[in-house]
C-alpha positions, -999 to 999 in steps of 0.1 A, spaced: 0 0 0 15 33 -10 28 52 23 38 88 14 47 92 49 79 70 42 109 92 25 89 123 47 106 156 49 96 185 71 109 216 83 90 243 105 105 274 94 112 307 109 123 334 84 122 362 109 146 389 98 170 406 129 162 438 116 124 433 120 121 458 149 129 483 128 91 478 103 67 466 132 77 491 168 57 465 188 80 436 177 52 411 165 52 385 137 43 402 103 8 388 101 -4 383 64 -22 416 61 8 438 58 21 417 26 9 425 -10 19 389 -29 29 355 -22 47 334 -52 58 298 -41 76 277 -70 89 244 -68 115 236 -91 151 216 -93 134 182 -91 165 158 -93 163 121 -90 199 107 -75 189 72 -72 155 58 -88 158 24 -70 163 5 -102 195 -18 -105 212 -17 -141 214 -54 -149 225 -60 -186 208 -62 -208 182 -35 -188 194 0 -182 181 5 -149 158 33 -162 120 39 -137 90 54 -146 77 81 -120 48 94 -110 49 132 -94 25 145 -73 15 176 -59 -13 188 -33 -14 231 -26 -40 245 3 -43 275 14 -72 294 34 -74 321 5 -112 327 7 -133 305 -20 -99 284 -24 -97 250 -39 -73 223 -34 -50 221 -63 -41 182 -67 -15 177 -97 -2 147 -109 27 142 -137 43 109 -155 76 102 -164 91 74 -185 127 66 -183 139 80 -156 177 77 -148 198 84 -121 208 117 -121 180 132 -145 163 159 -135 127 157 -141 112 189 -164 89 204 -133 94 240 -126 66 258 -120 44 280 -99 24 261 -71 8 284 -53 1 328 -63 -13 356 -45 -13 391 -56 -35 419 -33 -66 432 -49 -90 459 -35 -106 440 -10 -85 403 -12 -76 388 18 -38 374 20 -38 339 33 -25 330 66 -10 295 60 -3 274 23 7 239 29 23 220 2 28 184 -3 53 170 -28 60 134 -34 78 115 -61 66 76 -68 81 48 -84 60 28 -104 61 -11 -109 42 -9 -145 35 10 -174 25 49 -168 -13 52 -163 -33 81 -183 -27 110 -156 -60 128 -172 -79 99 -166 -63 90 -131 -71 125 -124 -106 126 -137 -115 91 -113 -100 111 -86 -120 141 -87 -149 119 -89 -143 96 -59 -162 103 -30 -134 99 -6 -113 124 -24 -143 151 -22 -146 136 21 -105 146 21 -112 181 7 -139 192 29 -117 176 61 -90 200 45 -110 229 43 -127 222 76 -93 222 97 -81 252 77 -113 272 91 -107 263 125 -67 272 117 -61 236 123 -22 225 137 0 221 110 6 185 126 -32 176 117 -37 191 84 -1 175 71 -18 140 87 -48 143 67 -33 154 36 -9 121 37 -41 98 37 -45 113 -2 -19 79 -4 -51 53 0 -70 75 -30 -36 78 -52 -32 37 -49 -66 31 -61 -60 49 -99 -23 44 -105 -18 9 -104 16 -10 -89 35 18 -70 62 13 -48 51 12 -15 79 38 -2 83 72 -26 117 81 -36 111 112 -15 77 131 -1 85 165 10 55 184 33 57 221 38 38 249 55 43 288 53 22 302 78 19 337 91 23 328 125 55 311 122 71 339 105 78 329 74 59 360 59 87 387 75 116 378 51 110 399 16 119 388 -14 133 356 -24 138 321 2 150 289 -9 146 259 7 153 219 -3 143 190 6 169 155 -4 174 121 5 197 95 -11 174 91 -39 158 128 -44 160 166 -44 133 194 -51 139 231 -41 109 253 -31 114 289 -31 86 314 -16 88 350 -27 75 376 -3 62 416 -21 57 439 10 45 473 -9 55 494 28 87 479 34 96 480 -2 88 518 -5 108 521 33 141 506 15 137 527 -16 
């Protein structure tokens, strides 16, 4: 049974800049009303090891599945489930994802959000690449999948731990295992990660990096912070 708690990174982050005295007199977190946009990419996606043992005449070459689940409690939000196949996978290829996960830009009356969670796992599969537009079609349509979304939405209402809404975001495992067929049981690497006002992570402007790798994979994640005030201050 696919497990994409095994291969599991996660990092609480704390962004907090020494300096940040000097924008907020009372010394509190920035909360996500003082910030103007929100970009979070993910991109770099390297496999260093796909599991596969080059025995001639076979080249040792995987096919991968990768997956990606973005929430945020952006008002009328929806949670953005992505899924992408891969034939031929060696080690040392990097795999052609690099892309915007998750964007915010401040309107007139838009609301920043106040925590984005992202989950990121890579999977091995143990057959031919199923249609990902189908796959992704039966898993809109199941019933448990539309039970995960509301739980999702539900905790993110209540501003739910981080602990309890990575927890029930990992249980999308039993839905993915239903539509893709023979997967490894363990991914090559899951990566979950959550920006949230309250940890800080919205006081750094500009640019952040961050990566998650194992022995058999690497992604970076980079979240860029636009702060109207602050940028006007430094100009």
């Amino acid at each position: 049974m696919l497990n994409l708690s095994q291969n599991l990174y996660s990092e609480d982050h704390n962004f907090r800049e020494a300096s940040f005295e000097v924008h907020n007199n009372q010394g509190d977190i920035l909360g996500s009303e003082a910030i103007s946009g929100i970009e979070i990419r993910l991109s770099h996606v390297i496999i260093k090891d796909n599991r596969t043992p080059k025995i001639f005449p076979f080249p040792g070459l995987a096919k991968v599945y990768f997956v990606n689940l973005v929430v945020s409690d952006v008002e009328n939000q929806t949670i953005a489930l992505d899924l992408k196949s891969f034939e031929k996978v060696d080690d040392g290829d990097a795999l052609s994802i690099d892309k915007t996960l998750f964007y915010w830009k401040q309107e007139s009356e838009s609301k920043a959000p106040s925590q984005i969670h992202i989950m990121s796992s890579i999977i091995k599969s143990k057959q031919g690449l199923r249609d990902v537009a189908e796959v992704m079609s039966k898993i809109n349509a199941d019933e448990d999948y539309k039970n995960l979304t509301t739980n999702i939405v539900s905790l993110l209402k209540t501003a739910g731990s981080a602990v309890n809404i990575s927890n029930t975001i990992l249980t999308v495992s039993s839905i993915l295992g239903k539509y893709l067929g023979k997967v490894e049981d363990k991914p090559l690497l899951t990566w979950f990660q959550s920006f949230t006002d309250i940890d800080g992570d919205y006081d750094k402007e500009g640019k952040t990096i961050k990566q998650a790798e194992n022995r058999y994979a690497a992604m970076n994640l980079s979240i860029t912070i636009r702060d109207k005030d602050r940028q006007t201050a430094s100009e």
